[in-house]
N, CA, C and O atoms as a CHARMM CRD file, in Angstrom:
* protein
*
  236
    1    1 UNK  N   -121.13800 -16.43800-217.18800 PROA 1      0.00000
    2    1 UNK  CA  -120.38900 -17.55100-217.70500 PROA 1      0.00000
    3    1 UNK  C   -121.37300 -18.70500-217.94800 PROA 1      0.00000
    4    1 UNK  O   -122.27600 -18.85700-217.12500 PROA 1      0.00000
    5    2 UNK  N   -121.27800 -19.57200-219.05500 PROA 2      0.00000
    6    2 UNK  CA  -122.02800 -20.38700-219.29700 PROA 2      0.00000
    7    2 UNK  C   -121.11700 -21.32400-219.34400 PROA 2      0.00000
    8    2 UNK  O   -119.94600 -20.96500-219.47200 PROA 2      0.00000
    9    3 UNK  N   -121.48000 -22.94000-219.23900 PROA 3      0.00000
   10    3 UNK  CA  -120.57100 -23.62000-218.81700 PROA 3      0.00000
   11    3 UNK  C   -121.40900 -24.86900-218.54400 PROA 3      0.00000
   12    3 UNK  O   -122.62800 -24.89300-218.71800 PROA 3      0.00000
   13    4 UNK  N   -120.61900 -26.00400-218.06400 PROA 4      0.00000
   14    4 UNK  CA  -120.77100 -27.49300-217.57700 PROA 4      0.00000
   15    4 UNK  C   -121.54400 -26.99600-215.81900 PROA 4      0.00000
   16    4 UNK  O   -122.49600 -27.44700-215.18200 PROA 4      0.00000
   17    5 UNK  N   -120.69700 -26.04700-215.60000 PROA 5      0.00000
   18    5 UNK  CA  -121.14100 -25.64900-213.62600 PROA 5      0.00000
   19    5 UNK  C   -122.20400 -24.00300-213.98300 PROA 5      0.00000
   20    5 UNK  O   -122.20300 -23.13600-213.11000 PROA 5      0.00000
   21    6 UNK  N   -122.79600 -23.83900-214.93700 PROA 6      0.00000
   22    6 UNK  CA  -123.39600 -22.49400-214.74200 PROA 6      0.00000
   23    6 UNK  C   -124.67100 -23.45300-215.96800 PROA 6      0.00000
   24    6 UNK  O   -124.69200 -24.37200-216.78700 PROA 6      0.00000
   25    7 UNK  N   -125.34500 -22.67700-215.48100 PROA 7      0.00000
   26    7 UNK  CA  -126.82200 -22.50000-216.35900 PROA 7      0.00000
   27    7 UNK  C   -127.01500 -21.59800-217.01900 PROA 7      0.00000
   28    7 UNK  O   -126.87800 -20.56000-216.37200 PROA 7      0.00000
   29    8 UNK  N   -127.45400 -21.33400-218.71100 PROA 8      0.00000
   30    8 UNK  CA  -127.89900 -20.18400-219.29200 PROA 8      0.00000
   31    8 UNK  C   -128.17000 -19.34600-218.39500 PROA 8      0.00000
   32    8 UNK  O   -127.52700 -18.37200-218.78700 PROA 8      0.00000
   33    9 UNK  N   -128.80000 -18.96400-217.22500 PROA 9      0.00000
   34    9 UNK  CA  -128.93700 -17.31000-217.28600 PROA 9      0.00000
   35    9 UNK  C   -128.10200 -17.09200-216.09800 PROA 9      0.00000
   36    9 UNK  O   -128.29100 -16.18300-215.29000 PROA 9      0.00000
   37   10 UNK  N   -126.92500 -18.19800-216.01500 PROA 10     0.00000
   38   10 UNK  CA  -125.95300 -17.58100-214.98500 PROA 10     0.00000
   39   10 UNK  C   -125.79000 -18.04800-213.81400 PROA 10     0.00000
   40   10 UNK  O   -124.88800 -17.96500-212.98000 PROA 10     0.00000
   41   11 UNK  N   -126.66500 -18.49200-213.85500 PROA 11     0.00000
   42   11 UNK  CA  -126.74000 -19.28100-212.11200 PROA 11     0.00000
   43   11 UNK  C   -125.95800 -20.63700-211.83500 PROA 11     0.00000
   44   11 UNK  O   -125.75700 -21.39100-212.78700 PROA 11     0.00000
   45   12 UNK  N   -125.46700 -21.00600-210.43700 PROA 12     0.00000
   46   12 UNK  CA  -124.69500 -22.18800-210.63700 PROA 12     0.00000
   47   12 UNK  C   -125.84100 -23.31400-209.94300 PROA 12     0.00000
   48   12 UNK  O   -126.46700 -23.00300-208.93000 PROA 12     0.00000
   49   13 UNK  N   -125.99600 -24.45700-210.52400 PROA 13     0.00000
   50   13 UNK  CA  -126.31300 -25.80200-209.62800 PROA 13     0.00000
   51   13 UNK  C   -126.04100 -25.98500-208.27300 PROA 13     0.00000
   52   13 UNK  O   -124.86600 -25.88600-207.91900 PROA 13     0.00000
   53   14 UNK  N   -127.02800 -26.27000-207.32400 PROA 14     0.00000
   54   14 UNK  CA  -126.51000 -26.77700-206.27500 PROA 14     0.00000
   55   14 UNK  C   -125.71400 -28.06900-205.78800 PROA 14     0.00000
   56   14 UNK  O   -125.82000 -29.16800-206.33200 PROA 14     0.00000
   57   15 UNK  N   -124.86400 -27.77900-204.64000 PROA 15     0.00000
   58   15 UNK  CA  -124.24500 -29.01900-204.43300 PROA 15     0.00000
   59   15 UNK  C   -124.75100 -30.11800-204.19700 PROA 15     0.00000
   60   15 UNK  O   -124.44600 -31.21400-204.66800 PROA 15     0.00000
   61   16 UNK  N   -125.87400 -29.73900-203.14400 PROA 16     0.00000
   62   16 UNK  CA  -126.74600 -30.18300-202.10100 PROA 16     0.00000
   63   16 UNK  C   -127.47400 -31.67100-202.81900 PROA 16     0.00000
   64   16 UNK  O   -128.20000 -31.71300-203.81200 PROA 16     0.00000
   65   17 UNK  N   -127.08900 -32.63200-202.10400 PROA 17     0.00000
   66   17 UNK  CA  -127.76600 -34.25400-202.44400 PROA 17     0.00000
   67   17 UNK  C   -129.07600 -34.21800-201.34600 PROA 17     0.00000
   68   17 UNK  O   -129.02900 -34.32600-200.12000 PROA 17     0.00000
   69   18 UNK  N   -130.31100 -34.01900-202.27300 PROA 18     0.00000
   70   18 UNK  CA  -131.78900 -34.23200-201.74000 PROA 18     0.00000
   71   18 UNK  C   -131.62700 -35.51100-201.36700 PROA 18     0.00000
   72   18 UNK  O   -130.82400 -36.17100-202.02700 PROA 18     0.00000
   73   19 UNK  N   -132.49900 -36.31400-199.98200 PROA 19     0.00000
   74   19 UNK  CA  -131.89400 -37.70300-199.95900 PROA 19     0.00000
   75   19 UNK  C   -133.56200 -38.24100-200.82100 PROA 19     0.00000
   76   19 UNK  O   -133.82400 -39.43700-200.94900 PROA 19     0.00000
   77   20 UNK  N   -134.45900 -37.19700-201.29500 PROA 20     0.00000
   78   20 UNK  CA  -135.75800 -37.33100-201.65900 PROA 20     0.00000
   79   20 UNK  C   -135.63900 -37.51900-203.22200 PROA 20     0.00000
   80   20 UNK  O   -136.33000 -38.24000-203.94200 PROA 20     0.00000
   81   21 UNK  N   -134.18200 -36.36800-203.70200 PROA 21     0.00000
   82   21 UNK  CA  -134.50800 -36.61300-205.13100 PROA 21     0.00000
   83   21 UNK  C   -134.34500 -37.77200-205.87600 PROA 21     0.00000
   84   21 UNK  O   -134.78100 -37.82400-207.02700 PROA 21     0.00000
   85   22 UNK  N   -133.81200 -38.64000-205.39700 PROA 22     0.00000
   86   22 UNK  CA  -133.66000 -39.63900-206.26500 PROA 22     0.00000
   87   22 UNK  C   -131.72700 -39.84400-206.68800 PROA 22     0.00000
   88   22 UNK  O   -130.87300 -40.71900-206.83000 PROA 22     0.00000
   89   23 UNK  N   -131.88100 -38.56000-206.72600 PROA 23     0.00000
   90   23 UNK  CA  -130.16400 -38.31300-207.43500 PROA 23     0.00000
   91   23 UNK  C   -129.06600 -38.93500-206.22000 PROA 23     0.00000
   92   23 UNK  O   -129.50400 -39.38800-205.16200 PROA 23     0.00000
   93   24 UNK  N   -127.62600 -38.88700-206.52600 PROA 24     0.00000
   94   24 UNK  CA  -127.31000 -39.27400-206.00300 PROA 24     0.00000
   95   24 UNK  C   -126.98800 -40.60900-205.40400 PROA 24     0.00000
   96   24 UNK  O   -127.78600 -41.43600-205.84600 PROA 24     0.00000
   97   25 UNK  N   -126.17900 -41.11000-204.61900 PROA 25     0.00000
   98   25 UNK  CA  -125.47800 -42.91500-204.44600 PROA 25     0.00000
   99   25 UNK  C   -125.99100 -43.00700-203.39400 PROA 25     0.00000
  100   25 UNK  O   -125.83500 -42.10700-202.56900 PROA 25     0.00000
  101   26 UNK  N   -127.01900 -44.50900-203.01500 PROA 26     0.00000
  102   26 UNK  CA  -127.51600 -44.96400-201.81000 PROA 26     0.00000
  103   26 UNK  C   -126.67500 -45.16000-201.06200 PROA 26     0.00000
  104   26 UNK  O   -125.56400 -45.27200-201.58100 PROA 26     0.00000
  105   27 UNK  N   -126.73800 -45.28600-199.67200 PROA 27     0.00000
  106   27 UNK  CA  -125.85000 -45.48100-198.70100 PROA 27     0.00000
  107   27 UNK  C   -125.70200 -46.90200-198.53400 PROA 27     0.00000
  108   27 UNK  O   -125.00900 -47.15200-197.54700 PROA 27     0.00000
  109   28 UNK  N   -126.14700 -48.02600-199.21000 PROA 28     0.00000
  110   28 UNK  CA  -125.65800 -49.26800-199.71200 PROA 28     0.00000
  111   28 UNK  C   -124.33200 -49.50400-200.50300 PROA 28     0.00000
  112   28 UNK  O   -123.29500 -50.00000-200.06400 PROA 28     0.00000
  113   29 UNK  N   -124.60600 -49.00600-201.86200 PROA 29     0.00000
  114   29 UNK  CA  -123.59800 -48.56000-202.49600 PROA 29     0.00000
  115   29 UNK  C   -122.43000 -47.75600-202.19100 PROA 29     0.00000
  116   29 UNK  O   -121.24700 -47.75700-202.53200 PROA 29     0.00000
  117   30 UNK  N   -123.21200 -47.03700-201.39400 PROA 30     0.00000
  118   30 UNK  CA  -121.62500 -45.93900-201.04300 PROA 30     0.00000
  119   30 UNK  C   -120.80600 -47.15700-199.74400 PROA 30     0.00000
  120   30 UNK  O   -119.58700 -47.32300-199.72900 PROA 30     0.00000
  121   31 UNK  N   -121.42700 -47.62600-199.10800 PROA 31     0.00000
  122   31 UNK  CA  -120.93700 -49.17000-198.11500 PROA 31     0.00000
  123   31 UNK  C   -120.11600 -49.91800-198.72900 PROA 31     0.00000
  124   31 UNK  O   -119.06500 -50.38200-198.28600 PROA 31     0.00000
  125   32 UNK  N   -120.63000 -50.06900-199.88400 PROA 32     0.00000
  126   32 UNK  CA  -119.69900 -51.00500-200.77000 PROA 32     0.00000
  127   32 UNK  C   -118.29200 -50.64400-201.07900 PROA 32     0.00000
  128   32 UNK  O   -117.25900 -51.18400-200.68200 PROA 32     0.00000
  129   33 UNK  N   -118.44300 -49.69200-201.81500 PROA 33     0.00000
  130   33 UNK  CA  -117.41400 -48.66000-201.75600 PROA 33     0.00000
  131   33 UNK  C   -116.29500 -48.30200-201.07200 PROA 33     0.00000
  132   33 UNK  O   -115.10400 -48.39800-201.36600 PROA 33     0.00000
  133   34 UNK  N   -116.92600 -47.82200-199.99600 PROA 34     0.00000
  134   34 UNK  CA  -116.17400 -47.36800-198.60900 PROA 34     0.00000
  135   34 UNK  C   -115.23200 -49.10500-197.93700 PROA 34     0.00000
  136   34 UNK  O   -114.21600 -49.34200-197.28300 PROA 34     0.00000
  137   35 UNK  N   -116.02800 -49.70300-198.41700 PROA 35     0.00000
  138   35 UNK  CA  -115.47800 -51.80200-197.61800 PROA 35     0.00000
  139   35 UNK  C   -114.43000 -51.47600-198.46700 PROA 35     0.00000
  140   35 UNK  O   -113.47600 -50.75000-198.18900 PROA 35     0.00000
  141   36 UNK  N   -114.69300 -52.15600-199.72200 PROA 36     0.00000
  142   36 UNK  CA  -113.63600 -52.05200-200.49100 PROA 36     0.00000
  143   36 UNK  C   -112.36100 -51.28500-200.69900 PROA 36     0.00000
  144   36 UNK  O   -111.44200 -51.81600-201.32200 PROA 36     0.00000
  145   37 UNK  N   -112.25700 -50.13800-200.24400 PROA 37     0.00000
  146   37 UNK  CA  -110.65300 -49.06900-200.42800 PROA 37     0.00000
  147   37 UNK  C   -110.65500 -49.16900-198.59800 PROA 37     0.00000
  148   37 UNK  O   -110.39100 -48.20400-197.88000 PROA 37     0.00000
  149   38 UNK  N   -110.99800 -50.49100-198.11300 PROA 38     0.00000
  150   38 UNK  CA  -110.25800 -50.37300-196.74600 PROA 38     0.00000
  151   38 UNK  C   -110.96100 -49.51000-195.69600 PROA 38     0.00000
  152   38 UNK  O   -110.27800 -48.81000-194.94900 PROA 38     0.00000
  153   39 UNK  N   -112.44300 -49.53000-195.59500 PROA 39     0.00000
  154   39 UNK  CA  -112.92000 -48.54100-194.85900 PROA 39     0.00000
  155   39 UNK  C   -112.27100 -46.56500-194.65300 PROA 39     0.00000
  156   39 UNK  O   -112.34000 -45.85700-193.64800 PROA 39     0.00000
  157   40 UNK  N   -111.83200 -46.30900-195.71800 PROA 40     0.00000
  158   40 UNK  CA  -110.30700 -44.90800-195.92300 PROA 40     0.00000
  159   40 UNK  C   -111.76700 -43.93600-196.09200 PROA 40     0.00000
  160   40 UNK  O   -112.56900 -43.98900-197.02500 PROA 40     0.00000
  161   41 UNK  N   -111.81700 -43.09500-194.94200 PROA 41     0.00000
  162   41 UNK  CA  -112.67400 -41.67100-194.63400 PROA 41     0.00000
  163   41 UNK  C   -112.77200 -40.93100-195.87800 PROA 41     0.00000
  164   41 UNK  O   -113.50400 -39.95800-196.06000 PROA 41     0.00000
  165   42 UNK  N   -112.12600 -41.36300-196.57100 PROA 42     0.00000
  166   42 UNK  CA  -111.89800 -40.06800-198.16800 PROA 42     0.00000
  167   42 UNK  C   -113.27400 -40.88500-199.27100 PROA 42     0.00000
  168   42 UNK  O   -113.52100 -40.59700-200.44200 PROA 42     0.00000
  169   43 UNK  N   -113.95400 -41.91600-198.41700 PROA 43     0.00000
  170   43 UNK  CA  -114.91300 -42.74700-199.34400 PROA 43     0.00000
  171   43 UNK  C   -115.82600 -42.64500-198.63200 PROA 43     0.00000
  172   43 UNK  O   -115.95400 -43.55800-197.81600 PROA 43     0.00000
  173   44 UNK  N   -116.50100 -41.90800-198.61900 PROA 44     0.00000
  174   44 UNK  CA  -117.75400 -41.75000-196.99400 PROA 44     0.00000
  175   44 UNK  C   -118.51500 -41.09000-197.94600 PROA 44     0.00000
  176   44 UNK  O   -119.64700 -41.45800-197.63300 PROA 44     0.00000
  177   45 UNK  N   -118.64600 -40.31400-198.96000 PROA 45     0.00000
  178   45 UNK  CA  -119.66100 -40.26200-199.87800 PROA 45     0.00000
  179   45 UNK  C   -120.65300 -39.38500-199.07400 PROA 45     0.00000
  180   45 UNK  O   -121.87200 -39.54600-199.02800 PROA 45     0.00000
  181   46 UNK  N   -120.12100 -38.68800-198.61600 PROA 46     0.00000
  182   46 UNK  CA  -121.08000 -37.99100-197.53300 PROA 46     0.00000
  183   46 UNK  C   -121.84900 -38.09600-196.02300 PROA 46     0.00000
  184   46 UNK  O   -122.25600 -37.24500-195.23200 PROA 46     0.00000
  185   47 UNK  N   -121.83700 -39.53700-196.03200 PROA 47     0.00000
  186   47 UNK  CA  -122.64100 -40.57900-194.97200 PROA 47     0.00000
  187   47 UNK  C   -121.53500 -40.52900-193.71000 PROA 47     0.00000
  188   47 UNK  O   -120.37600 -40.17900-193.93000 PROA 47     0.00000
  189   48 UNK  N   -121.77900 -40.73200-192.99200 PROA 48     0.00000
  190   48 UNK  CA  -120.92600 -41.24300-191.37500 PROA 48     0.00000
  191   48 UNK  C   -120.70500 -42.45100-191.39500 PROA 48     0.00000
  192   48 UNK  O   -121.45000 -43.38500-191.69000 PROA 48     0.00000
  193   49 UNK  N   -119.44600 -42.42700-191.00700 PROA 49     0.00000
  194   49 UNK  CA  -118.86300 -44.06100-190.63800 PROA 49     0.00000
  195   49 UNK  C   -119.76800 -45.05900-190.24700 PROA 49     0.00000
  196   49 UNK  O   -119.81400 -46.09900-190.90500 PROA 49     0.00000
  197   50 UNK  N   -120.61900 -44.86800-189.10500 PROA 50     0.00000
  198   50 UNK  CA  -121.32600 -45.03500-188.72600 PROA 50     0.00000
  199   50 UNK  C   -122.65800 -46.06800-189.44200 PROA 50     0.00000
  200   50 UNK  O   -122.93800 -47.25300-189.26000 PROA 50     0.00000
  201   51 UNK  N   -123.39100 -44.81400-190.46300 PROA 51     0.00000
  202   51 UNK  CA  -124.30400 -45.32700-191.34900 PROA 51     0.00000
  203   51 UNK  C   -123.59900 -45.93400-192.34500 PROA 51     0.00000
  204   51 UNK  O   -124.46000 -46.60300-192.91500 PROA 51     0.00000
  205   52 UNK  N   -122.11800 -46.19000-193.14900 PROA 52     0.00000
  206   52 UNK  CA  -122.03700 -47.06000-193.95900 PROA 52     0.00000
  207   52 UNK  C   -121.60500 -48.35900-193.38800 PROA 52     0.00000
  208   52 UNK  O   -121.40300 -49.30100-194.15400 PROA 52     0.00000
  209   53 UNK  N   -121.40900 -48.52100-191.80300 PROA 53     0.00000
  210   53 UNK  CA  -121.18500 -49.66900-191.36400 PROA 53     0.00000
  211   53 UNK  C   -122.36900 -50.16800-191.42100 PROA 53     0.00000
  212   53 UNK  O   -122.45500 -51.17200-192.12800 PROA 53     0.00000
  213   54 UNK  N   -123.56100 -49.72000-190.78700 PROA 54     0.00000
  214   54 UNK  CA  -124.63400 -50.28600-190.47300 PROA 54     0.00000
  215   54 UNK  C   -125.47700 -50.84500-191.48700 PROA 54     0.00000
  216   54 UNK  O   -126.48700 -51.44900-191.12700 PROA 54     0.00000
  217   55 UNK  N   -125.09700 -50.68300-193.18700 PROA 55     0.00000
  218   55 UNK  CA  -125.64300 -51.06800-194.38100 PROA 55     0.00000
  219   55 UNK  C   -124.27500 -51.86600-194.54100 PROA 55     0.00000
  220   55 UNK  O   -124.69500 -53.01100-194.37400 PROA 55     0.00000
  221   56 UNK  N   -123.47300 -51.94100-194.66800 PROA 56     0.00000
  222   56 UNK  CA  -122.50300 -52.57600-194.84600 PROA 56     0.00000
  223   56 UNK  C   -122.68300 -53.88100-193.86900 PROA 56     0.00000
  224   56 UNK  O   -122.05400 -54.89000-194.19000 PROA 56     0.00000
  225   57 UNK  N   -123.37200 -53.91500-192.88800 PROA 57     0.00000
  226   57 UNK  CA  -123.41500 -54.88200-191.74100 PROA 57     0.00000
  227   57 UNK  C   -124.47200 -55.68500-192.46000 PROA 57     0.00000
  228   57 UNK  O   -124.20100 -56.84600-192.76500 PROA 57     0.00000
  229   58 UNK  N   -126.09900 -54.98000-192.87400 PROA 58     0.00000
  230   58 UNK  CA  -126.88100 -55.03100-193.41400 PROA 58     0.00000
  231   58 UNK  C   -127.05300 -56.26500-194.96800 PROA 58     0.00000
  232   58 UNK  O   -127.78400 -57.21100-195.26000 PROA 58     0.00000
  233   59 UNK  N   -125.96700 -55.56500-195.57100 PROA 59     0.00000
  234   59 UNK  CA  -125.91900 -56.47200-196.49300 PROA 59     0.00000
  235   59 UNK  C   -125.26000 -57.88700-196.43000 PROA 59     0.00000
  236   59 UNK  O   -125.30500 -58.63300-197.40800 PROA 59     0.00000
């Protein structure tokens, strides 16, 4: 299948957010985020409560 989620020879993309590649939402941004809709777990962007408080505190 070729597609938006497959690559010419078939293979799918990984999910996986390198925190090296570049790709992906800083855990600043994702803070922001997460403040804004009310601190709501469904906005954690991957990160722990935890680490978006502590950038969220940060900023």
């Amino acid at each position: 299948m070729i597609g938006a989620d497959h690559f010419d020879d078939g293979t799918v993309p990984s999910d996986d957010l390198d925190d090296d590649s570049g790709d992906g939402m800083s855990v600043w941004d994702a803070a922001d985020i997460w403040a804004s809709k009310g601190k709501d777990p469904d906005y954690t962007f991957g990160f722990s409560e935890d680490e978006l408080q502590q950038a969220h505190d940060e900023d």
